[in-house]
C-alpha positions as CSV (number, residue, x, y, z in Angstrom):
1,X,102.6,256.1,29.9
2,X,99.0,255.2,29.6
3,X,99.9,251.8,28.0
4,X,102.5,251.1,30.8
5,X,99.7,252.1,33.8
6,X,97.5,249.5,31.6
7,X,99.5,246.6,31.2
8,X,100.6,247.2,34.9
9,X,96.7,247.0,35.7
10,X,96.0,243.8,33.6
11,X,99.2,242.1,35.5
12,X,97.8,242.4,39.2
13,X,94.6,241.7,38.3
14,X,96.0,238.4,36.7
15,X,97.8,237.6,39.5
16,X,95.5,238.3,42.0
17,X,93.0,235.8,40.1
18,X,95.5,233.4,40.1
19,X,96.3,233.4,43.8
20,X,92.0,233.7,44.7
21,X,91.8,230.3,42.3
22,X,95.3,228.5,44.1
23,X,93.6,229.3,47.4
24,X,90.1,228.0,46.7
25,X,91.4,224.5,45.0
26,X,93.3,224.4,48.5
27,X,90.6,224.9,50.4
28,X,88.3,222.2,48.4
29,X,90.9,219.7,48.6
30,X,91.4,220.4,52.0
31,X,87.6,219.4,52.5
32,X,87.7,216.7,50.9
33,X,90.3,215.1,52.5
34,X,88.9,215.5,55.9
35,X,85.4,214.3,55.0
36,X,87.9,211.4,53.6
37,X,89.5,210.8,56.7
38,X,86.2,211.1,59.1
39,X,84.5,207.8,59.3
40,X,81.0,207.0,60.5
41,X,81.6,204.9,63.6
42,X,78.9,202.8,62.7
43,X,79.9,201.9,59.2
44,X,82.2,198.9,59.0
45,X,86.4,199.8,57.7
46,X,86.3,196.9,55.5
47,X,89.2,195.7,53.0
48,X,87.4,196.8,50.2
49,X,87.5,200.7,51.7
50,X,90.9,200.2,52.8
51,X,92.8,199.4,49.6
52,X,90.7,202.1,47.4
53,X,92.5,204.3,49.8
54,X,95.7,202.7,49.8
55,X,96.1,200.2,47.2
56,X,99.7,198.9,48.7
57,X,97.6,197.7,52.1
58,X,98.1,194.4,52.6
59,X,95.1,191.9,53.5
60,X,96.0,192.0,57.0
61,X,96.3,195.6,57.0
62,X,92.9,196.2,56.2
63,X,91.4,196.5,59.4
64,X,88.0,198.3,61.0
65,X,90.2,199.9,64.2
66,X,94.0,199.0,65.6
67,X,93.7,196.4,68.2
68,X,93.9,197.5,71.9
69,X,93.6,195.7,74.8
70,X,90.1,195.4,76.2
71,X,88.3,193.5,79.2
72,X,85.3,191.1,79.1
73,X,82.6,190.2,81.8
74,X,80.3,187.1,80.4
75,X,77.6,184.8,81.5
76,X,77.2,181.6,80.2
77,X,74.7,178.3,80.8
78,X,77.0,174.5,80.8
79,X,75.7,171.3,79.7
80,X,77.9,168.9,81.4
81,X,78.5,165.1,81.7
82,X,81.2,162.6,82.6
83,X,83.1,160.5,80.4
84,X,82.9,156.9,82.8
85,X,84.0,153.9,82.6
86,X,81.4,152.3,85.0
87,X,78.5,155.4,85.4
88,X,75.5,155.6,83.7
89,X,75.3,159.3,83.4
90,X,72.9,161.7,81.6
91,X,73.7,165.4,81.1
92,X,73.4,168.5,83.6
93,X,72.6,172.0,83.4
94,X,74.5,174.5,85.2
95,X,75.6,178.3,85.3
96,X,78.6,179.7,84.2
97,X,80.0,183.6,85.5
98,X,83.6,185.2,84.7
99,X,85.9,187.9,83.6
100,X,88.7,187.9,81.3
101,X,91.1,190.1,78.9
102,X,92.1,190.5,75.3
103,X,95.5,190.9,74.5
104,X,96.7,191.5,71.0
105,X,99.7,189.9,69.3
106,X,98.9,190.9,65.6
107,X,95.8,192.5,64.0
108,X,93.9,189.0,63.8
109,X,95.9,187.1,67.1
110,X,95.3,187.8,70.5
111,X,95.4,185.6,73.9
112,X,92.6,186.0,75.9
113,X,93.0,184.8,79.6
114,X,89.7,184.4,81.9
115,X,89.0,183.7,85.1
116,X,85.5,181.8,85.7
117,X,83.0,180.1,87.8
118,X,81.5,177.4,86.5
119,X,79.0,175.0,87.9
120,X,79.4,171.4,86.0
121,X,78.6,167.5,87.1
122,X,75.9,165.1,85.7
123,X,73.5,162.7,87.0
124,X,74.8,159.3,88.1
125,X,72.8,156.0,87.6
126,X,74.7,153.9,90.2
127,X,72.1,150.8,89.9
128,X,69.0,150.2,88.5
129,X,67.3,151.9,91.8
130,X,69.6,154.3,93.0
131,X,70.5,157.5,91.7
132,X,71.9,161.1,92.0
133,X,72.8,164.5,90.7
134,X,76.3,165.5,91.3
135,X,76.6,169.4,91.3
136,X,80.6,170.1,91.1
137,X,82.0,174.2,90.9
138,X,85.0,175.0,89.7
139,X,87.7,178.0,89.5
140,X,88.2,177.7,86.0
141,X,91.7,179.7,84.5
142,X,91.8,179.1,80.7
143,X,94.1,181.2,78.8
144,X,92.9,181.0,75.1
145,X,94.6,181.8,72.1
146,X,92.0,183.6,69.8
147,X,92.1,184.2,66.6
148,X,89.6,186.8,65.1
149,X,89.2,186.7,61.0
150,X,88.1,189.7,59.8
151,X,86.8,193.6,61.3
152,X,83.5,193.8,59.6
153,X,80.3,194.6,61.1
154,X,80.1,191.4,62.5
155,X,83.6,189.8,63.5
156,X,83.5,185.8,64.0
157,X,86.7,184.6,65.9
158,X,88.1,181.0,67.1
159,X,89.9,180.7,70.5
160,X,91.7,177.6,71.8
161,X,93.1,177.3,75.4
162,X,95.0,175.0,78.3
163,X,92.6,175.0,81.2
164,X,93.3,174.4,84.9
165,X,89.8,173.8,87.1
166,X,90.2,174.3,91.1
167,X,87.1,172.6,92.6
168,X,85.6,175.0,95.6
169,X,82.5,173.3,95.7
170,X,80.6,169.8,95.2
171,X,78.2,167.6,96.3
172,X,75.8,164.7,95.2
173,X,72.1,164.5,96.6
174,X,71.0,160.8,96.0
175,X,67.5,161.1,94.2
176,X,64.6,160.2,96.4
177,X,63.4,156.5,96.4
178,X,61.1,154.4,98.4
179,X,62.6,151.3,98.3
180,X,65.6,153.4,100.1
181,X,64.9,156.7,101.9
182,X,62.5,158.8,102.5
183,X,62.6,162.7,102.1
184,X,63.9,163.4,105.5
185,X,66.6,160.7,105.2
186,X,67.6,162.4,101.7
187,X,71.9,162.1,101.7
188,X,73.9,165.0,100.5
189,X,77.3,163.5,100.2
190,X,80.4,166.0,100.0
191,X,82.6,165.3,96.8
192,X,86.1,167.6,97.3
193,X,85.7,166.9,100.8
194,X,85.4,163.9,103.3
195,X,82.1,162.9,104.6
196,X,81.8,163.6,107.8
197,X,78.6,161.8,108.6
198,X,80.4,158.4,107.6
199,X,83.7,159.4,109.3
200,X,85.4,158.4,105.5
201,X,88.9,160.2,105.4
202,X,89.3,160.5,102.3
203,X,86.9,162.4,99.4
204,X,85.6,161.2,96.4
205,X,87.0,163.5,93.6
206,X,89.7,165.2,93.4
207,X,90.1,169.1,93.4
208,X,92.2,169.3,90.6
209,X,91.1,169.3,87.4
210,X,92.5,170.5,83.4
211,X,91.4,169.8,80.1
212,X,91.1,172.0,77.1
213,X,88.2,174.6,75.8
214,X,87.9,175.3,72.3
215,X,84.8,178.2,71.5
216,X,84.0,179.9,68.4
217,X,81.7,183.3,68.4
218,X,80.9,186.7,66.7
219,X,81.6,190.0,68.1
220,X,78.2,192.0,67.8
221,X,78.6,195.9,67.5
222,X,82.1,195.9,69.0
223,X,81.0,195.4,72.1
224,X,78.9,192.4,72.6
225,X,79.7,189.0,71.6
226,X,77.9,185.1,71.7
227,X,79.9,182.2,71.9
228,X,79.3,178.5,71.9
229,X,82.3,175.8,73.1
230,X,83.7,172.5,74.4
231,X,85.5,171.7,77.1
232,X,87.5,168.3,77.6
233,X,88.8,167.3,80.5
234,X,91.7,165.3,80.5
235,X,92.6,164.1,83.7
236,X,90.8,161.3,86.2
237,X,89.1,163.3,89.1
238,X,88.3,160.1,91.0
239,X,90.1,159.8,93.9
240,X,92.1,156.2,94.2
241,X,92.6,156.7,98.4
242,X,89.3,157.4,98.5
243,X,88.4,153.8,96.6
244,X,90.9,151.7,98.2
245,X,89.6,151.9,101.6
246,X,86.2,150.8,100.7
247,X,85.4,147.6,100.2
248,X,85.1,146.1,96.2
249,X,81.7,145.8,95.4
250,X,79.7,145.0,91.8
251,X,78.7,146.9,89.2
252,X,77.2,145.5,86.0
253,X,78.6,141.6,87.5
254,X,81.8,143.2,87.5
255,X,84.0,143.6,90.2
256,X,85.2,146.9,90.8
257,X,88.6,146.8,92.6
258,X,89.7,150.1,92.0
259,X,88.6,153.8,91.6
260,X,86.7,154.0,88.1
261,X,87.6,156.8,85.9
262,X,85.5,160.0,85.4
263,X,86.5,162.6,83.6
264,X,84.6,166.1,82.6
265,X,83.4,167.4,79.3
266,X,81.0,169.9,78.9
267,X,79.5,172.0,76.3
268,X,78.5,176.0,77.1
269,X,77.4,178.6,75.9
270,X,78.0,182.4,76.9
271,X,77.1,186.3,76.0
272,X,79.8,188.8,76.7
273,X,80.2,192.6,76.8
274,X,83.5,193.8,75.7
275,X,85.0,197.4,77.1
C-alpha cells in the first residue's frame, strides 16, 4: 500500500514538472517572437533582415513598409531658358510651388501625378542694345512614373513624366537703356495676351505648352525628400498670327519672315514633405 501511495506521489510530481517546464518554454518563445515581430520605427527593414526571417522572400519582397498611397506638398527654385533659333538668351531664376500624389503599382513602381506653379522665361538679347527679361507662369500637370529602388534609410528613386503647361501669366520688361527709354518710359509687354497699348491683336506666345520632366531624388526619413530635374519642352510657343502681321525685319543680316521658334527647358530643383 505504501509502495502504491509512493509511486502514485512520484507520478504527479513528474507530471506536474513536466507541464510547469511545457508552459515556461511557451511563454519564452512567445517573447521572443514578439520582440521578433516589433520593429524599431527608426531602424531601416532592409533585405538583409528580411530574408534571415524568411529566406524564400524574394528581392522585391524585401521591403521597409507596404506601399500606400500618400500626398506631397513641395517647393522648388527653376533655372530656365529657351531653346531659339534667333534669341540670344541667358538663363532665369524663378519659383516653383505644387502638390501631388503617390500611387503605388508594385512595391518599387508608382505614378505620381502633381499639380504645379511654376515661374519660368529667360532673358532675351534682341540686339546689341536692347534687351529684356521675360517672366512666363505656368499650370504645370505632369504625371510621372516613379520608380523607387530600394526601402533603406535613405530611399533614391527616378520619375519620368508627359507634361502639359497652361500659361496664366507672362510678361517681358525691356531692360532699361539710354539710348532708348528712360525709367518712366520702361515697357512691360504682355506675352499670353495682346498688348493693349499697341492695339496688336494677337499675343506673342502661346498658352499652351508640353514637354517632358525627368527628376531623380532621395526620400529622407520617410517623410522628406530633395529632388533635382529637367524639363524639355517640346512644342514652339511662338505665336505665327502674332508674327505675320508685323512687318519682317532683321536679325543678325537675316531676314526674319516668320515667327522664330522658342521652346522651354528648364532645370529645378525642389524639397518635399511626404504624408
Amino acid at each position: 500500500m505504501k509502495n502504491t501511495f509512493f509511486i502514485g506521489l512520484a507520478l504527479s510530481l513528474f507530471v506536474c514538472f513536466n507541464a510547469s517546464a511545457k508552459k515556461t518554454n511557451d511563454a519564452k518563445k512567445a517573447e521572443t517572437t514578439q520582440k521578433a515581430s516589433v520593429i524599431d520605427p527608426e531602424q531601416a527593414f532592409d533585405e538583409a533582415t528580411a530574408k534571415e526571417r524568411n529566406p524564400e522572400l524574394k528581392k522585391e519582397d524585401c521591403l521597409w513598409e507596404p506601399r500606400e498611397i500618400m500626398l506631397e506638398a513641395h517647393v522648388g527654385l527653376n533655372m530656365s531658358n529657351y531653346t531659339s533659333d534667333y534669341h540670344r538668351t541667358t538663363y532665369k531664376f524663378g519659383p516653383m510651388i505644387g502638390i501631388g500624389a503617390d500611387f503605388p503599382i508594385k512595391n518599387v513602381f508608382s505614378i505620381a501625378p502633381e499639380i504645379n506653379l511654376s515661374v519660368i522665361g529667360s532673358e532675351v538679347n534682341y540686339t546689341d542694345v536692347v534687351s529684356a527679361k521675360e517672366r512666363l507662369t505656368y499650370l504645370e500637370i505632369p504625371i510621372y512614373a516613379r520608380w523607387q529602388f530600394t526601402h533603406n534609410q535613405s530611399k533614391p528613386f527616378l520619375a519620368i513624366a508627359p507634361t502639359v503647361g497652361i500659361g496664366v501669366g507672362g510678361k517681358r520688361c525691356y531692360n532699361q537703356n539710354e539710348r532708348l527709354m528712360t525709367k518712366e518710359e520702361d515697357e512691360k509687354v504682355p506675352l499670353f495676351a495682346p498688348n493693349q497699348d499697341t492695339q496688336e491683336p494677337h499675343a506673342n506666345y502661346k498658352k499652351a505648352d508640353f514637354g517632358f520632366k525627368i527628376k531623380t531624388g532621395v526620400y529622407i526619413k520617410q517623410r522628406w525628400a530633395v529632388t533635382i530635374g529637367y524639363q524639355l519642352g517640346i512644342v514652339d510657343i511662338c505665336n505665327d498670327e502674332y508674327y505675320s502681321d508685323i512687318t519682317p525685319g532683321y536679325y543678325k543680316d537675316r531676314l526674319i519672315k516668320v515667327a522664330p521658334s522658342v521652346k522651354n527647358n528648364n532645370v529645378f530643383a525642389s524639397y518635399s514633405y511626404y504624408w
